[in-house]
DOLO-164565 format. One line per field, with one value per residue (C-alpha): x, y negated, z. Coordinates in pm, 1 decimal. Layout:
<sites>
px = (X  ...)
py = (Y  ...)
pz = (Z  ...)
</sites>
This chain:
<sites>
px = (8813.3  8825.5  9079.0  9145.1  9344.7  9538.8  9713.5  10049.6  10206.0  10405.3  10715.5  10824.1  10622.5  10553.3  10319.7  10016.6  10025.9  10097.5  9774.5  9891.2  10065.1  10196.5  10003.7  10240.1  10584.2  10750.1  10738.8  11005.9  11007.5  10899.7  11090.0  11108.3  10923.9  11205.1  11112.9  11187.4  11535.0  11655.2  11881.9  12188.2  12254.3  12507.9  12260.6  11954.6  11915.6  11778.1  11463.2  11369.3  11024.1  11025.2  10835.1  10794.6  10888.5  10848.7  10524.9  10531.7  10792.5  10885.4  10874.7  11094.0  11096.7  11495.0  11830.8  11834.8  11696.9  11623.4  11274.2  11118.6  11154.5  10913.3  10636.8  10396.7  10470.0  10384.8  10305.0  10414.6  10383.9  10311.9  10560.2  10808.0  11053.4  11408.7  11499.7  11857.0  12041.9  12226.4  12600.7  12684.3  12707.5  12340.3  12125.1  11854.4  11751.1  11526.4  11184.4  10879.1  10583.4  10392.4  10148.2  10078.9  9762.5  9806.9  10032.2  9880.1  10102.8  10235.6  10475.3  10740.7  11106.7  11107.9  11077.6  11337.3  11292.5  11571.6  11692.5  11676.6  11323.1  11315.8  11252.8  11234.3  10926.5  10575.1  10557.2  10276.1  10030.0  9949.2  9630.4  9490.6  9323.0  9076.8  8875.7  8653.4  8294.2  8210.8  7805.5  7771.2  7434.0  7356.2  7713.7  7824.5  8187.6  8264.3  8559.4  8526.6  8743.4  8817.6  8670.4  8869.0  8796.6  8595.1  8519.6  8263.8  8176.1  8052.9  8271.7  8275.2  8201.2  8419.0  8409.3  8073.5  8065.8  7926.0  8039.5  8034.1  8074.8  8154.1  7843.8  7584.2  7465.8  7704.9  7903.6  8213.4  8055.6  8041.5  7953.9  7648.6  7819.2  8180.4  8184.5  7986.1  8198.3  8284.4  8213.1  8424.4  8737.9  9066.7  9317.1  9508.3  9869.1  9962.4  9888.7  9988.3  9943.9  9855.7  9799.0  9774.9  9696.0  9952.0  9835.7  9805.3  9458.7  9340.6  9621.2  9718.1  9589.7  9916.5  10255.6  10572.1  10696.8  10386.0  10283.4  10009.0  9820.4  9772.2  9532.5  9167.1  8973.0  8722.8  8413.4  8205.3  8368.3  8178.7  7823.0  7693.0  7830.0  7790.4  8054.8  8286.1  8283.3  8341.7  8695.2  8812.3  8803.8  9147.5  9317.2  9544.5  9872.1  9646.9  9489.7  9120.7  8893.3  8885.4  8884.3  9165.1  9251.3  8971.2  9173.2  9205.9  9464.3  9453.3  9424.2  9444.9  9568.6  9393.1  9536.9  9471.0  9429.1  9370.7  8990.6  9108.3  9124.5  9172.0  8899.0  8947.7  9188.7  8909.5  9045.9  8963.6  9054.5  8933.1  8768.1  8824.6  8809.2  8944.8  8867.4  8695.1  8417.7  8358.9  8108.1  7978.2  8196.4  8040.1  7705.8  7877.1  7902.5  7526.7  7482.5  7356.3  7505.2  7839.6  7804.6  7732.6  8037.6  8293.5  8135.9  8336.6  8178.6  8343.8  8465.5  8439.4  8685.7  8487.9  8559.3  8529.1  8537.0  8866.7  8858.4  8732.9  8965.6  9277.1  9125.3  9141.9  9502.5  9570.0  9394.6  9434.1  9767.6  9869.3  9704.7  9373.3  9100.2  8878.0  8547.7  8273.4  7910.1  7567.9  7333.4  7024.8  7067.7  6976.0  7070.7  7149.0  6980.1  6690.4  6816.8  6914.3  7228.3  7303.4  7677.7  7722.3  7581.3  7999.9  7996.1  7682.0  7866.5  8164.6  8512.8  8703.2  9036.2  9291.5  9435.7  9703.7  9798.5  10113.0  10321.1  10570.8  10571.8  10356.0  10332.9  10479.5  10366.7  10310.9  10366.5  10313.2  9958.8  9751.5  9721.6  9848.6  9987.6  10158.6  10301.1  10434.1  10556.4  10799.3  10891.0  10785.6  10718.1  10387.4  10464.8  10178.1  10232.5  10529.9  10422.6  10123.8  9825.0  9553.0  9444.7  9092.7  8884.1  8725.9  8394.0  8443.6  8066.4  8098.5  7704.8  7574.8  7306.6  7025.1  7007.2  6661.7  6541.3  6397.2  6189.2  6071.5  6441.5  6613.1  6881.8  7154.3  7079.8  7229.4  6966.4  6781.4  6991.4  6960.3  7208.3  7206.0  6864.6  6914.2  6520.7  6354.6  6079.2  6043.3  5759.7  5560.9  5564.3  5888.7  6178.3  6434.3  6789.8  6912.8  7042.8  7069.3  7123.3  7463.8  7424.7  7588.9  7603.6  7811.1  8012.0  7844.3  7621.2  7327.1  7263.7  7466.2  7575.4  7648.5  7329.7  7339.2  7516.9  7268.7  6968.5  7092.3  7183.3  7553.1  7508.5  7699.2  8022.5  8286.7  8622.3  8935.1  9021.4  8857.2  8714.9  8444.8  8329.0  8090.0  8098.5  8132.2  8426.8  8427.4  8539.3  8188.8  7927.1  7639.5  7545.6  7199.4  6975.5  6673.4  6784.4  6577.7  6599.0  6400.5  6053.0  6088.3  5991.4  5809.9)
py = (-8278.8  -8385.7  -8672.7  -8503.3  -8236.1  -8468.1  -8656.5  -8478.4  -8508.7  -8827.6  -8893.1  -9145.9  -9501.4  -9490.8  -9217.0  -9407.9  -9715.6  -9586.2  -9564.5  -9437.6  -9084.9  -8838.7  -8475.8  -8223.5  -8299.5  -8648.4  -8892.6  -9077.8  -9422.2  -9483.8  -9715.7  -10095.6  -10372.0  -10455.5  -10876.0  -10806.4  -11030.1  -10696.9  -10855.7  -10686.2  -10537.4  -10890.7  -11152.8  -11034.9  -11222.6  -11129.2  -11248.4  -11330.6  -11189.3  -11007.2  -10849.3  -10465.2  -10409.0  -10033.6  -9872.3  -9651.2  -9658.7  -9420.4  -9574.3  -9362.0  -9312.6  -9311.9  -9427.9  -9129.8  -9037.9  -8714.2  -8576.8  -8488.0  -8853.0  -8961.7  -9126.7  -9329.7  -9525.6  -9887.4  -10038.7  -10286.1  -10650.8  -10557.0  -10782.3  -10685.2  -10898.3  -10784.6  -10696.6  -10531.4  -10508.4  -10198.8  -10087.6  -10080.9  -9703.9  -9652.9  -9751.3  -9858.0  -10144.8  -10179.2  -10364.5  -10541.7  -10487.0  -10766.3  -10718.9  -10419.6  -10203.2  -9883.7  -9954.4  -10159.9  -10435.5  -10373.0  -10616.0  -10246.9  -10248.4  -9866.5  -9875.5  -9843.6  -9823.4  -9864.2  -10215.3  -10188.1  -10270.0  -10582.0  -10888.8  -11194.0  -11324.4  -11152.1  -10961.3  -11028.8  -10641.2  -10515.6  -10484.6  -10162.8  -10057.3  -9885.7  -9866.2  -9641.2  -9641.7  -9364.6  -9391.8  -9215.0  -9212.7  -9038.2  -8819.3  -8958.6  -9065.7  -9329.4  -9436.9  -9796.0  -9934.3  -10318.8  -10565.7  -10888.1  -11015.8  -11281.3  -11365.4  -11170.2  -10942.8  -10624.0  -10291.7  -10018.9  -9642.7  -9365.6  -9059.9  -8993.3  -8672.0  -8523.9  -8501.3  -8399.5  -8627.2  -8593.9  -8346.8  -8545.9  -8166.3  -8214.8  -8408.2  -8370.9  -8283.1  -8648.2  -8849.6  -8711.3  -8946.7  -8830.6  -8646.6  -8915.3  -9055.3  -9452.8  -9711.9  -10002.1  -10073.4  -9862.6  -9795.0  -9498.7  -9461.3  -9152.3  -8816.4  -8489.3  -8147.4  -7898.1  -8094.1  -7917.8  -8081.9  -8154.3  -7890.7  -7665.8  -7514.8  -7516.9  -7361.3  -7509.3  -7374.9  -7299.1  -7275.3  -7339.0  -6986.9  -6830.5  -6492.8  -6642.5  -6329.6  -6421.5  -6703.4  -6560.1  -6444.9  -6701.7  -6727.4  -6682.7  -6393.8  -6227.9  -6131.5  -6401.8  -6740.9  -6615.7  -6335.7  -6534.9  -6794.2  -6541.6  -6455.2  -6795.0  -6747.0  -6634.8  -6645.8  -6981.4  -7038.6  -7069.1  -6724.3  -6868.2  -6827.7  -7098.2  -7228.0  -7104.6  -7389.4  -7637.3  -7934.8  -7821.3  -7917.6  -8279.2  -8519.2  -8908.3  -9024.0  -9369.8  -9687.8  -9858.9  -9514.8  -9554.1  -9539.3  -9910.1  -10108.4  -9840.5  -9575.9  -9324.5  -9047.0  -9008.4  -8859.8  -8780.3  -8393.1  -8090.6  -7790.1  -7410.2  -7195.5  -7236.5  -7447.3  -7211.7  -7228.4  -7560.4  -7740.2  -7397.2  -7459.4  -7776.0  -7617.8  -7396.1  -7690.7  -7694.7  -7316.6  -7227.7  -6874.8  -6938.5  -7256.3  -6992.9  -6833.7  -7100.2  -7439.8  -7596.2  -7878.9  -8240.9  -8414.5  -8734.2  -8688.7  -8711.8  -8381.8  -8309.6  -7984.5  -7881.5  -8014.8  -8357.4  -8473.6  -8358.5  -8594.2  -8848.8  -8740.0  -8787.2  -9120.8  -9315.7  -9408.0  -9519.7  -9870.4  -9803.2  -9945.8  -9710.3  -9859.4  -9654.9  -9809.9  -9707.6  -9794.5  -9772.6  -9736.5  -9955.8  -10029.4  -10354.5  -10226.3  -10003.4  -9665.6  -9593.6  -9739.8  -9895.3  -9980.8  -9628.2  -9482.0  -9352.3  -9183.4  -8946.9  -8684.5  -8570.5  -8603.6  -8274.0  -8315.3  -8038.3  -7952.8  -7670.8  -7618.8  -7529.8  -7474.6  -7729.6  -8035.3  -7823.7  -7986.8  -8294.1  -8628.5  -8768.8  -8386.3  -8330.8  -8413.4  -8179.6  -8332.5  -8048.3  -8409.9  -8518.0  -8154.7  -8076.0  -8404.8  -8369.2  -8008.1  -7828.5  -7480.0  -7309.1  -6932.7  -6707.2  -6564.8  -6752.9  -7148.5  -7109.5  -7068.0  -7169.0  -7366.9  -7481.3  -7780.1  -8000.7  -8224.7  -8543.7  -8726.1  -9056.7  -9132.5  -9348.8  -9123.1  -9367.2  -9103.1  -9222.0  -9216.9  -8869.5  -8765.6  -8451.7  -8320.4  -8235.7  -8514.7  -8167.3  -8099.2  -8417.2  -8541.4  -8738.2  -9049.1  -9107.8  -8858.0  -8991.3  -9023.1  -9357.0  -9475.6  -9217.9  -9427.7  -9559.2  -9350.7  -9476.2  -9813.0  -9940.1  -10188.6  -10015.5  -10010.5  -10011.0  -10360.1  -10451.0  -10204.7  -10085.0  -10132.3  -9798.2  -9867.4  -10236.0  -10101.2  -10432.3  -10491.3  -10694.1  -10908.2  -10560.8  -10574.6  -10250.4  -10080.8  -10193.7  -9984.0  -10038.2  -9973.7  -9663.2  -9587.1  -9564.5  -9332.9  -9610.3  -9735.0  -10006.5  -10000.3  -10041.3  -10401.7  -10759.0  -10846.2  -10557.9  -10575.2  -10832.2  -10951.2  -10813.9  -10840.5  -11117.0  -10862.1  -10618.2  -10896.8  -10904.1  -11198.9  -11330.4  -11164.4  -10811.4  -10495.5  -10190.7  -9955.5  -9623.9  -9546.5  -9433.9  -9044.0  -8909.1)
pz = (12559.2  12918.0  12989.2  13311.1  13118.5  12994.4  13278.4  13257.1  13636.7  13662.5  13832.0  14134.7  14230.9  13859.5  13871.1  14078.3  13818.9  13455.8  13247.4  12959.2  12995.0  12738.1  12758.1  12595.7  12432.8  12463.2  12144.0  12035.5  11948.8  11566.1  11360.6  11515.9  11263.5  11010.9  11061.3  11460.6  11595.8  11780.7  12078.9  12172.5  12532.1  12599.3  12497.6  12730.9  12991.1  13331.3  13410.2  13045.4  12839.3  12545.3  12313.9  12249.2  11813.5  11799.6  11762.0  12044.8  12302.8  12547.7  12913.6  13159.0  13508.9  13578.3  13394.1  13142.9  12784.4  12893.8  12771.2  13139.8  13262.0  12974.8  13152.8  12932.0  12629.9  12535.1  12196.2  11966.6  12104.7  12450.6  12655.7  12936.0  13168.6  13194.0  13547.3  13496.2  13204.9  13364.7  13226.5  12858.7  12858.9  12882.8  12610.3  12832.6  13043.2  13392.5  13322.4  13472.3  13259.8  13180.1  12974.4  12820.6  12582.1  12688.4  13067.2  13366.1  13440.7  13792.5  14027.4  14036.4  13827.6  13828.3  13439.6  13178.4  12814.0  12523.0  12436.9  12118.1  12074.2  12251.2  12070.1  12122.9  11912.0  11902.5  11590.7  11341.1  11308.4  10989.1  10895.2  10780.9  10477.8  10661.7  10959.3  11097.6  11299.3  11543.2  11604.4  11955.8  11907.5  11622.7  11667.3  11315.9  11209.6  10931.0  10712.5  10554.8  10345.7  10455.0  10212.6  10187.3  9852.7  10011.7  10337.5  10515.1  10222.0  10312.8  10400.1  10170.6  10306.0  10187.6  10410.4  10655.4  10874.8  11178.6  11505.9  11882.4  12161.3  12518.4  12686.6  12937.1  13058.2  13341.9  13541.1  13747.3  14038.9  14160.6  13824.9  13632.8  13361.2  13357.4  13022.7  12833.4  12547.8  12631.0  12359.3  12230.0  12067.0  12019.8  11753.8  11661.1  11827.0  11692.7  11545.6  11707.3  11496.4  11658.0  12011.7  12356.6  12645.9  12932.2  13155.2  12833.5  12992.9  12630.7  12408.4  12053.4  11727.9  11623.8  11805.5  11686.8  11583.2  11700.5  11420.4  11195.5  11255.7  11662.2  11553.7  11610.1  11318.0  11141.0  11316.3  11020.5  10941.0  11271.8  11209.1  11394.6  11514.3  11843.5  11821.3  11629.5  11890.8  12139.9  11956.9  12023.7  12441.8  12564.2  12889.8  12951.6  13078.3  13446.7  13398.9  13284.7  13047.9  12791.6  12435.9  12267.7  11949.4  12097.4  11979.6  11638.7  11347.2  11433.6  11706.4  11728.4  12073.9  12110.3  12271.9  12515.9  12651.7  13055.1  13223.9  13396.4  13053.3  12806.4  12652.0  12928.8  12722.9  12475.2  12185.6  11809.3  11725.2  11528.7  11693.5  11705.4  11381.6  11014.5  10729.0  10616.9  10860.3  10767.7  11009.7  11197.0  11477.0  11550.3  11543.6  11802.8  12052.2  12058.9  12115.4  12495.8  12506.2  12403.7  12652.3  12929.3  12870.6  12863.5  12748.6  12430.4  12458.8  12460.1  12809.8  12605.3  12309.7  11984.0  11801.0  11399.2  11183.3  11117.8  10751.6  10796.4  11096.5  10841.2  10615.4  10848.1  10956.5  10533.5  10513.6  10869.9  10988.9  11323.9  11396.1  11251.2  11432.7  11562.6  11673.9  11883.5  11909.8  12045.2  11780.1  11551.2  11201.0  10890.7  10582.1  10423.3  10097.4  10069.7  9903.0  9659.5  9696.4  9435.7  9553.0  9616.5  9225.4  9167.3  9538.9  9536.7  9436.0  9658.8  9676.4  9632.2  9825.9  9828.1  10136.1  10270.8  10614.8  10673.2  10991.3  10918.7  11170.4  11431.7  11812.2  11669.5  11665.2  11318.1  11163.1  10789.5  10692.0  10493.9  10162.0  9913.7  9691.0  9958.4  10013.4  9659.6  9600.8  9897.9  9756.6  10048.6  9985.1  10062.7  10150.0  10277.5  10593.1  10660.8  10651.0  10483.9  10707.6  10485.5  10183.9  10061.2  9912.4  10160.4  9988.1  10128.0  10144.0  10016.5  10028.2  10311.0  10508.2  10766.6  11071.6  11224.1  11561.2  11536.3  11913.6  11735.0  11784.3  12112.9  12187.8  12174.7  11819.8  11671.7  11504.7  11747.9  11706.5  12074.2  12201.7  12564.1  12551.9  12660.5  12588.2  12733.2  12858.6  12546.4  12535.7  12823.6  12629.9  12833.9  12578.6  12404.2  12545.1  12189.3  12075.9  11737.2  11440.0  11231.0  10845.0  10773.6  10380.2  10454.6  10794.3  10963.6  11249.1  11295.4  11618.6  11782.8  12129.0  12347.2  12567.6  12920.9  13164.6  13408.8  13213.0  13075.6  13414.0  13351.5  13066.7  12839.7  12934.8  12743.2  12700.7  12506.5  12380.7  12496.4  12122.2  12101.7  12470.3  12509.0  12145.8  11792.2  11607.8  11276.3  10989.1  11180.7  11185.2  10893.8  10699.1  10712.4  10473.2  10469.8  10631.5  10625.3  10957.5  10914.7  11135.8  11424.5  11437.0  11729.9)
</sites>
C-alpha cells in the first residue's frame, strides 16, 4: 500500500529527520545478540560510539518508556554516540545517531533509546537460510534456499508465486511515478499480523477482540468476483470508503525503510479475502470496475494472496534478504529441469489462522506444526478463524516477454512497460536476465531511471545499487531466455 499511509505523526525536532517510523502499535526491542559486551549505565562514557545489539530498537522522542514517544527504531549494528548518560533511575540514555539502516544520521541529541543494547564491538549478522527475489517485472515472488556447499553454486528455488506491485495508472497528483514499486536491496525487520497502517485508513483483517463474524464474507462465495470485492469496502476510522483487510494476514516491514536511503515504506503483505479464495483477490487488483469504486491496488508495497505471504511469515524470519529486480527471464538449463524432477509436484503445507498474537509484531505464524507443538488450542469461533492446505509451487516457471498481453494482466513481463519503443526498433531498457531456476543473474544491472523515464527507481542498501551482489552473480556457461512474444 501507499507509504504515505504509513508515516505515523512524529513528535518534536525528531519528527523532520527520522526515516524510519512505526505505523500502528510500538515494538519492543527483541532479544540483544547473546555474544554482545552489554555495558552498564557507569561505564559509558560521554562522547563514546557504540554499537546497536538488539534487532530492532525503539528510538524515543523524550526521557520516558512510554509507548506514544516511540518514534522510529534502529537495527542491529547501526552505531550511535552517547551524548548524556542521564540519572540512574531511567533506563535510558540521550544519543547522536551515527550511522544508521533504517534512521538518517542527523547532528540533533533529541534521541534516547535503552542502554542496554549498547555495545561496544560490531556484532557479526547471521546469515539466513533463505532469501528471496521479487521480479517487478513479471509481478513474480521467489524463495531460494542459499547454496553454500561450494562457492558460487547455484540457489535452489522452493516457493514461486504471483504478485501485485505498486499501480503506474496514477500518480500522486505531482509524480506520474509515485506508486511504482522501487527496486534494490532490503531485508525483513519484522512481521506484524494483522498490520494496519498508522493512520488506520485501511482497517486490519482482524482486531484484537473483534467477533469473527464482522470479517466480510469470502469473495468467491459472491456470484461474481465483482460483488465479493465489493463486500470488502467499508467506511474507515476517517469516514471513507476503502479496503477493508487490504494488508492481509501478514506483512514484512522492510529496512532500510525511508524514500532518502531506504525502499520508500514498501512493504510485503497479503490482500483482502480468505484463504479460501486463494489467488482471486489478486486477480481483483486488475479488475477496472472494482478499481472505479475504490482502487485496491498497490502504492508500491508488493502484495501476495493471503496463503502464500503466511508461508513466507512460516519460512522467512527477520533478516532475510529481500531483493527486488527489473528483469528478463532465463534459465540456466533448458526445461525440463532436471534439478527440480522431486519439486514438480507441490508442497501441501497445513496452515490455521488463529487470533492469537493479532496486531503484534512477530505474532504466531500459521504453520498448524508449529501451532500444536506449542499446545495452542484451535477453537472455532473463538481463535479459530480458518484452516486450509496451501500448494506451495516448487517448479521454476520462465515468464516471457509476452506484447500480446496488456502490461495490467501480469503476464507481459514488462509491467512498467518500460520498452515500449521497443517496437519501433529502439534498444531495450532491460539489462541482463535472472536465471529463475539458479536464483542468479547474468551480466544484470537495474533499467535506467532516465530511460524509463523515472518509471524505475533504486533503493535500500549500497551492495545491490549499482552492482550485483557475489552469492546473486551466475557463472560463465549457456542460458536459455524464452522468445520474445509480440
Amino acid at each position: 500500500m501507499n507509504g504515505d499511509y504509513m508515516k505515523a505523526s512524529l513528535v518534536g525536532v525528531a519528527a523532520a529527520v527520522l526515516m524510519s517510523v512505526l505505523a500502528g502499535s510500538p515494538v519492543s526491542a527483541q532479544v540483544a545478540d547473546a555474544s554482545a559486551q552489554v555495558v552498564s549505565k557507569s561505564q559509558l562514557i560521554v562522547g563514546k560510539r557504540y554499537y546497536i545489539s538488539v534487532d530492532t530498537l525503539n528510538v524515543r522522542s523524550s526521557n520516558s518508556t512510554t509507548a506514544n514517544n516511540v518514534i522510529g527504531k534502529l537495527s542491529k549494528n547501526d552505531v550511535v554516540e552517547v551524548y548524556d548518560v542521564l540519572n540512574e533511575a531511567t533506563p535510558l540514555v540521550q544519543v547522536k545517531i551515527i550511522k544508521s539502516t533504517t534512521v538518517s544520521p542527523y547532528i540533533s541529541s533529541d534521541f534516547f533509546v535503552s542502554k542496554d543494547y549498547l555495545s561496544e564491538r560490531e556484532l557479526t549478522l547471521p546469515t539466513s537460510r533463505y532469501f528471496v527475489v521479487q521480479n517487478i517485472a513479471t509481478e513474480k515472488t521467489r524463495i531460494y534456499e542459499r547454496c553454500t556447499a561450494t562457492p558460487g553454486c547455484a540457489h535452489k528455488m522452493v516457493m514461486e508465486t504471483d504478485m501485485v506491485v505498486g499501480r503506474p495508472e496514477e500518480g500522486d497528483g505531482q509524480d506520474d511515478n509515485a506508486y511504482k514499486t522501487w527496486v534494490g536491496h532490503s531485508r525483513i525487520s519484522e512481521w506484524v499480523k494483522f498490520y494496519q497502517d498508522g493512520k488506520a485508513f485501511y482497517p486490519r483483517w482482524y482486531t484484537p477482540g473483534q467477533n469473527i463474524k464482522d470479517i466480510p464474507d469470502p469473495v468467491t462465495d459472491s456470484m461474481s468476483l465483482y460483488m465479493g470485492a465489493r463486500k470488502w469496502l467499508r467506511k474507515n476510522e476517517q469516514g471513507k470508503t476503502s479496503n477493508y483487510g487490504a494488508f492481509g494476514w501478514y506483512a514484512a516491514k522492510l529496512t532500510p525503510a525511508g524514500e532518502n536511503g531506504g525502499v520508500n515504506y514498501q512493504w510485503i503483505h497479503g490482500t483482502m479475502g480468505w484463504g479460501k479464495d486463494g489467488s482471486k483477490p489478486i486477480e481483483i487488483t486488475r479488475m477496472k470496475m472494482i478499481n472505479f469504486f475504490s482502487n485496491p491496488g498497490s502504492h508500491g508495497c508488493t502484495r501476495l494472496e493471503n496463503q502464500a505471504v503466511a508461508y513466507m511469515r512460516h519460512l522467512l524470519g527477520p533478516g532475510t534478504d529481500i531483493y527486488r529486480v527489473y528483469a528478463r527471464e532465463a534459465s540456466r538449463e533448458a526445461a525440463p529441469f532436471s534439478r527440480y524432477r522431486d519439486s514438480q509436484r507441490p508442497l501441501p503445507w497445513e496452515w490455521m489462522l488463529l487470533t492469537n498474537g493479532a496486531a503484534q509484531s512477530n505474532g504466531l505464524t500459521a504453520d498448524a506444526a508449529t501451532i500444536r507443538a506449542q499446545g495452542i488450542s484451535a477453537v472455532p469461533g473463538v481463535n479459530l478463524i480458518e484452516r486450509g492446505v496451501y500448494q506451495v509451487d516448487r517448479y521454476p516457471t520462465v515468464m516471457p516477454l509476452n506484447y500480446s498481453k496488456s502490461a495490467a494482466s501480469g503476464l507481459s513481463g514488462d509491467r512498467y512497460e518500460i520498452d515500449k519503443n521497443l517496437k519501433k526498433g529502439q534498444g531495450s531498457n532491460f539489462r541482463g536476465y535472472f536465471l529463475v531456476d539458479e536464483g542468479r543473474f547474468v551480466s544484470y544491472s537495474h533499467p535506467n531511471y532516465n530511460a524509463t523515464g523515472g518509471a524505475i527507481r533504486v533503493g535500500g542498501m549500497a551492495d545491490f545499487m549499482d552492482s550485483v551482489p557475489a552469492l546473486l552473480q551466475a557463472g560463465a556457461g549457456n542460458y536459455y531466455p524464452p522468445a520474445i512474444i509480440k
